[in-house]
N, C-alpha and C positions, 0 to 999 in steps of 0.2 A: 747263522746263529739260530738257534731252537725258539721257538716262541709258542709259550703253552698258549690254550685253547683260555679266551676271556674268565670264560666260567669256571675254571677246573679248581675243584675245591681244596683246601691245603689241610683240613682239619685229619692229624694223624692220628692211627687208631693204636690200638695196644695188643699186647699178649697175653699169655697167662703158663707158663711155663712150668710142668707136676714133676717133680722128683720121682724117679723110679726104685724107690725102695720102701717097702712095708713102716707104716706109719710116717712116710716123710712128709716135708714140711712141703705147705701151700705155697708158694708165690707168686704172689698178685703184682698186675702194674708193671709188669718188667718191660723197656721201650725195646722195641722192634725196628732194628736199620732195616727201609726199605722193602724187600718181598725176603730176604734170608732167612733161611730155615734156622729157629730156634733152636733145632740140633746142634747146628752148625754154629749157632753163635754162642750158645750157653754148657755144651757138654762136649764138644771136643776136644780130645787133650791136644796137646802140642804138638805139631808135628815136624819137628827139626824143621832142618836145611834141607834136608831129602825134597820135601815141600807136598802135596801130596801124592799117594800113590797109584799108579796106573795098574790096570787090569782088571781084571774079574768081573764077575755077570751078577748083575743083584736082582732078587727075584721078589715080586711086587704081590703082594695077595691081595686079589678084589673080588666083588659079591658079585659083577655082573659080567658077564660075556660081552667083547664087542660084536657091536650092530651095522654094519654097514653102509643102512639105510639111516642111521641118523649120523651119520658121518657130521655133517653141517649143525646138527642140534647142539646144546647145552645139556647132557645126561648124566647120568651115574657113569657112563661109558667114558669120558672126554679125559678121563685121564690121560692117556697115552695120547691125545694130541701134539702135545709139545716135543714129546719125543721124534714123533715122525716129522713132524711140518712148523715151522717158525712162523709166529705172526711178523706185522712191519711196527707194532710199538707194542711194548710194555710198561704196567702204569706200577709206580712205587707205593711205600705205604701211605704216603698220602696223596695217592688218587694224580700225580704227575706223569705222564707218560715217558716214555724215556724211551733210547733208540732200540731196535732190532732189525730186519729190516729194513726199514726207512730211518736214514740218519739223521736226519734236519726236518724242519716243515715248517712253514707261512702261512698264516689264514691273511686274505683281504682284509681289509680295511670294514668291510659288510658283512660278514662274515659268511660268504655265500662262493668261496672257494679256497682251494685249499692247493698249496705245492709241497708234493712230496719230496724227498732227493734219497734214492734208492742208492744200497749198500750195492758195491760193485764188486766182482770176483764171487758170486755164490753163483752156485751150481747146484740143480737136482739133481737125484739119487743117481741117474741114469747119464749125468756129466749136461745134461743140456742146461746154457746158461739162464738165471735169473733175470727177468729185466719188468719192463712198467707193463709189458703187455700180459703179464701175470697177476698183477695186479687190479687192471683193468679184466680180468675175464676172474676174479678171486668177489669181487664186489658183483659183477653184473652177474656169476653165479649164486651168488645168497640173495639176488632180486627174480630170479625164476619160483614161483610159485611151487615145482614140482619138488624143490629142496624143503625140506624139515629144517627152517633154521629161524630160529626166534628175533634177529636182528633185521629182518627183511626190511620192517619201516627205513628205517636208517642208511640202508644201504639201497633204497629205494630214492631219498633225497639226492641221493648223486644222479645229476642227470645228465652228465658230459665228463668227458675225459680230453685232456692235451697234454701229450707226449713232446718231451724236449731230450731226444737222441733217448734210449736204451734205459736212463738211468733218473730221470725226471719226469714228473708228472703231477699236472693241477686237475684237481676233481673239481666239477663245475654243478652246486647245489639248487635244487628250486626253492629252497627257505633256509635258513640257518637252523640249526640243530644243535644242542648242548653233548650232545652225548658220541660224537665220532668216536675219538677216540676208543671209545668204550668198543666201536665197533672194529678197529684196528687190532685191538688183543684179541676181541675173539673170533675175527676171520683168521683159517688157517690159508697160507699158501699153496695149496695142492696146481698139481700140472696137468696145464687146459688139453691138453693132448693124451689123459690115460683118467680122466675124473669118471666117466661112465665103469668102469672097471674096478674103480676106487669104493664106487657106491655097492657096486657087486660083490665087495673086499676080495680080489682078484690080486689088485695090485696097490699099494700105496705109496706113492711118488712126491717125495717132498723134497725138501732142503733140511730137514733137521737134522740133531746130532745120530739119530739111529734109522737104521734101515731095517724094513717087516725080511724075516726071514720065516715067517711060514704063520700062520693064523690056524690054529686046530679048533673048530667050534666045542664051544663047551668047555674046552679046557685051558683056551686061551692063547696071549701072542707071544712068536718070538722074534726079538727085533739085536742087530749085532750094530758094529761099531760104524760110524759114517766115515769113512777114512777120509771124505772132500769134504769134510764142514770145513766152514767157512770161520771158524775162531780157532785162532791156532794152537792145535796141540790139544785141544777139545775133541770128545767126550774122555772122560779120562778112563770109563769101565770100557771094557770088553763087547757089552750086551746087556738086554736086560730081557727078563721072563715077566709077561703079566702071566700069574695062574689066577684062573678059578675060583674059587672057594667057599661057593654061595653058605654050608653051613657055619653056624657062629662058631662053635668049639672048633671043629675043624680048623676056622684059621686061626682060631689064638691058639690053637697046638700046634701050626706051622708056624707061629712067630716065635713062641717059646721056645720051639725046638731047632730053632736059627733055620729050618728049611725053607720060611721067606726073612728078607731083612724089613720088609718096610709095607704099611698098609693104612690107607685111609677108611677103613670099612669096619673096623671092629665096633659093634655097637655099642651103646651108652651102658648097657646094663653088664658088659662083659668088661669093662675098663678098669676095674678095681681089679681082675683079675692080674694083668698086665702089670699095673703099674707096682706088684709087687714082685716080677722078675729083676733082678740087680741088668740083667743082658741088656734092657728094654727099657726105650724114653720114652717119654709121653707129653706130647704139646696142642696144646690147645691152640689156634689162630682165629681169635675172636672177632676177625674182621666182616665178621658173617657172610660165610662162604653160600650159607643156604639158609633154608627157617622150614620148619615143623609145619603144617598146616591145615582146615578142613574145609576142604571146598563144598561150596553149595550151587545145585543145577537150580538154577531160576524156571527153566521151566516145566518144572515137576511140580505140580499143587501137592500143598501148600505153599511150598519153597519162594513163589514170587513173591508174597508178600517177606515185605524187610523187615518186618515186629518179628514172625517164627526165627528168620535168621540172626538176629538180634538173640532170642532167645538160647539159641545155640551159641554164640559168643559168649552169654556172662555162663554157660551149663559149664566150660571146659574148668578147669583145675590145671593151671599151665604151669604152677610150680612142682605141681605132682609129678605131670610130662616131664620138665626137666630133671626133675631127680631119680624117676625110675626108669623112665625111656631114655635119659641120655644120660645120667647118672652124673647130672651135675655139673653137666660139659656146656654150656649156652647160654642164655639170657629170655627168661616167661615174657614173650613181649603182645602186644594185639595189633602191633602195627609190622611191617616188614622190613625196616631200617634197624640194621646195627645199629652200637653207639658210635661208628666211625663214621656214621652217613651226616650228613649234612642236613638231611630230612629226619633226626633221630629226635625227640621230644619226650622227658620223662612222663607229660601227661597223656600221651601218645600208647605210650608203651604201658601204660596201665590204667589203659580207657577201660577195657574190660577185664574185671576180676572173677575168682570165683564166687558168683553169689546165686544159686538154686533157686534159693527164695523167688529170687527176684524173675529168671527166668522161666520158672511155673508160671508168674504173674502173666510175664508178657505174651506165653503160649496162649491160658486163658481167654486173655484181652484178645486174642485174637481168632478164638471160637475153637480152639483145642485144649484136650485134657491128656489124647494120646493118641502119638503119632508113629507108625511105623514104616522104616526106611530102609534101604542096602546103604551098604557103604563098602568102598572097592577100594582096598588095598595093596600096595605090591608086596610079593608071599616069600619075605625075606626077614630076616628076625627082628632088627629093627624096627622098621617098618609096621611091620604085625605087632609089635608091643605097640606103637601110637595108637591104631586102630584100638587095640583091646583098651586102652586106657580112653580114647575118646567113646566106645561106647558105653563101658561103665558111667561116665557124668553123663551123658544123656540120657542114658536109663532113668537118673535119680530126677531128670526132669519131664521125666513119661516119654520119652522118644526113644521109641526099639528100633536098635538098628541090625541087622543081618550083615554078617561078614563075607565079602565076598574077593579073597585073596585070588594076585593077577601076576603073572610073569610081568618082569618089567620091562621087556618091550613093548607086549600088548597093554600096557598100561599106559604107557609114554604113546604109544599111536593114538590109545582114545584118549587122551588130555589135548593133543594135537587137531583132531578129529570131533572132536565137540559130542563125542557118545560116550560121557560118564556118566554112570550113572543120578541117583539125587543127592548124593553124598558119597566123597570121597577123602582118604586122607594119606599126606605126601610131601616130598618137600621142594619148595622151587628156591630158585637162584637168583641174581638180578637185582637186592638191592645192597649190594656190595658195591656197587660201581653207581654211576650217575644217577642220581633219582629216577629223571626220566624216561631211563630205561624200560624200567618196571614194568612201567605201565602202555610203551609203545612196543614191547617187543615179548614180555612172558606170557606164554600162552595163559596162564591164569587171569592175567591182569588186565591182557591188552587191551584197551579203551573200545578199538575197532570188532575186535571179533576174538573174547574169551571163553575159556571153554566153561564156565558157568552160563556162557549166552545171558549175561549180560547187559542191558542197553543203557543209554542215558545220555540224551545232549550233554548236562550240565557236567558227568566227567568225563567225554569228549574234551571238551571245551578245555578244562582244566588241566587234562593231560596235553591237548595241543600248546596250550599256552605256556608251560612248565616245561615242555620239552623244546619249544622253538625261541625263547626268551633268551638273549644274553645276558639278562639281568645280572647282578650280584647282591651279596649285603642281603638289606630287609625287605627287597623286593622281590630277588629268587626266593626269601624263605615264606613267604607271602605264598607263591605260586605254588610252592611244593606241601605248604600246610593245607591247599584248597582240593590238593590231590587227598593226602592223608584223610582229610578230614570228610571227603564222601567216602572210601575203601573202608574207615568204618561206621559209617552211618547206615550203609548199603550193606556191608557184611556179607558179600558174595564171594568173599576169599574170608576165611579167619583164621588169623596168624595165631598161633600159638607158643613157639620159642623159636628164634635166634641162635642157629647149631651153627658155630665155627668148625671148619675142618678140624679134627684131633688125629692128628700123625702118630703113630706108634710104629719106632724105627729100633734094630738092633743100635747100639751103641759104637758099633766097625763100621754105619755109615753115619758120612759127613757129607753137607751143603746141597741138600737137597730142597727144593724149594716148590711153592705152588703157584701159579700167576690167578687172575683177580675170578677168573673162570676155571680154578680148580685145576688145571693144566698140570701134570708134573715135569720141571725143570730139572734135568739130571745133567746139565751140558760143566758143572762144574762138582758134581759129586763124583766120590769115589769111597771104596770100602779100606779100612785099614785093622789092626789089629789093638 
């Protein structure tokens, strides 16, 4: 029998589902079963008895190139993880885990260990079987310091392993931790015996429904059908194409032009375009897949003092962000919880407003009149429109910032790496899933070492206790409100809005889905007419 994790929270989040036709109607609040693609639950027609259709190759339009080197990271990159490589749990829409995997699991009584019971009959790409000691070398590789991978605290609390034959296996914890789970979706299973090759993107060896058939830098992957998955009769396409297609028009005239069917990257300000093709759906999953944001380096004078960064928090204009930079698509928030987190607070979410006024005051008070700064941005259009609208408000409060646009590898290496500049703006991941996450695992936030550099016993202290606490009820929310409640007093991260993934898919595909780390699930899509 399955036994969820003490903590795991059940509050279910919602959708927002846009009609794809010139002047159509809004609708709001529509419920969401589970992770399924809104496509698939709100606009596919019927598709007889046939049931759905097998074949064909659908072809993915995204901004960034894969990286090989962050193979293991959370990036703009990680789409096509799911494709290649299965996690061992997948969490539903409300935050439940459910099997992949690993079919069943037990926590102790203490909660200081854990029995998996591993899916039997899967096989990587190369026919070599699946079993626990993939598992055990899947964890004790995201605990190697030399991997880029944001989950390491967590996967670092595992301090022992015991194997029970090929197919079982208890992790053995130095403290309990609220957040495992969390770290089951997003470790991939990659094979201990070709992972250096992996990182080289040489070779990619998994267990998912596709196989890499050739990686063209620059312009992207191709990946064909897994004939050995492990769910039968799975994947139902042919293949799939990631292209390329770092300019905006360029990919919304390959979606228009049906030359891709499906893409998570059309920016906010390019979405009214789309949503006036009749071909073309548009869905918003407002479970806050990611959030808008401007980071602050503390050790840049001014910047340690917390009144200037304060002053940068009330400068932003977040409803502005949302309606021109995402065009409507998110939620203006200052904290970095959806409204499906558990950590999610309407006074929270509009601790800071825009008010000028008020943020001259606090420059002032704190011995400036005008301050000049970079700010480093990744040089993709999106992107570049946050930037441009963060530094118009900070202009109006005397702080000139200089633009300084970055390819987004070398921008993901220095957020990793701790050399951002004094100001940066971006979007992170991480409070979609467990609170505690956040703050022990995104390189922004991390308690231990952000790349704001960062210090503070006191939220330390608060993220240890919020992240190791069984607690539930008004005790967890106690824990998670003493986090919140330094991230803005401190204001070395400023959240700005709340960006749910927005899917724009031809209307010939069906059931295509994302998991809680933006993963694309294609193991039950297929294209039809």
């Amino acid at each position: 029998m399955t036994e969820l994790h003490p903590s795991t929270p059940t509050a279910p989040s919602r959708r927002t589902t846009l009609r794809a036709a010139a002047g159509g109607t809004l609708l709001l609040g529509l419920g969401l079963t589970g992770c399924r693609s809104a496509v698939a639950e709100a606009e596919a027609p019927a598709t007889g008895a046939a049931g759905p259709k097998r074949g064909g190759t659908l072809t993915v339009a995204v901004n960034t190139d894969f990286t090989p080197a962050l193979l293991f990271a959370q990036s703009g990159q990680s789409l096509q993880h799911r494709l290649i490589y299965n996690t061992l749990t997948r969490y539903d829409d409300r935050l439940e885990p459910r099997p992949e995997l690993a079919t069943s699991w037990e926590y102790a009584p203490d909660g200081r260990a854990l029995t998996l019971r591993l899916r039997t009959g899967v096989v990587f790409h190369d026919g070599r079987p699946f079993t626990a000691d993939d598992v055990v070398f899947a964890v004790k590789n995201l605990q190697n310091p030399a991997r880029a991978a944001q989950l390491r605290s967590t996967a670092a609390a595992v301090t022992g392993f015991e194997k029970r034959g090929d197919h079982e296996l208890t992790l053995r914890l130095a403290h309990p931790v609220n957040n495992l789970f969390d770290l089951f979706e997003f470790m991939i299973i990659t094979d201990r015996n070709s992972v250096e090759d992996a990182v080289a993107g040489k070779r990619l060896n998994g267990t998912g429904p596709f196989r890499l058939a050739s990686w063209r830098p620059g312009t992207g992957l191709s990946l064909t059908r897994n004939e050995k998955y492990w769910q039968p009769d799975r994947p139902y396409l042919d293949g799939v194409e990631l292209r390329v297609i770092p300019q905006a028009d360029a990919l919304v005239s390959s979606l228009r032009t049906g030359q891709s069917q499906l893409s998570y990257a059309v920016p906010g300000r390019n979405l009214s375009t789309v949503t006036a093709v009749p071909e073309l759906s548009v869905t918003q999953y407002d479970t806050g897949g990611g959030a808008s944001y401007l980071g602050v380096n503390t050790s840049v004078d001014p910047l340690g003092d917390k009144t200037v960064r304060q002053a940068l928090a009330w400068a932003v204009d977040r409803e502005r962000v949302l309606d021109q930079v995402l065009g409507g698509y998110g939620l203006a928030s200052a904290t970095p919880w959806p409204k499906s987190s558990p950590a999610f607070t309407e006074a929270g979410r509009t601790h800071y407003r825009h008010d000028p006024g008020k943020a001259r005051e606090l420059l002032r008070s704190a011995g400036h009149t005008r301050l000049d700064l970079p700010l480093l941005h990744v040089n993709l259009p999106g992107e570049t429109a946050l930037a441009e609208a963060v530094q118009y408000d900070l202009k109006q409060i005397g702080v000139h910032v200089t633009l300084e646009p970055t390819d987004a590898a070398t921008a993901q290496k220095r957020l990793i790496s701790q050399t951002m500049p004094a100001l940066w703006a971006m979007g992170h991941s991480f409070s979609q899933v467990q609170p505690s996450t956040l703050a022990v695992s995104a390189y922004p936030f991390n308690a231990a070492k952000n790349t704001s550099r960062f210090r503070s016993e006191a939220y330390s202290r608060a993220v240890r206790e919020a992240w190791t606490s069984r607690a539930t009820g008004a005790e967890a929310n106690a824990l998670r409100q003493r986090v919140t409640d330094t991230l803005l007093d401190e204001a070395f991260i400023i959240d700005l809005v709340i960006r749910g993934s927005v899917q724009v898919a031809s209307r010939k595909l069906h059931g295509a889905t994302l998991n809680k780390f933006s993963y694309l699930n294609l193991d039950d899509a297929y294209l039809a007419a």
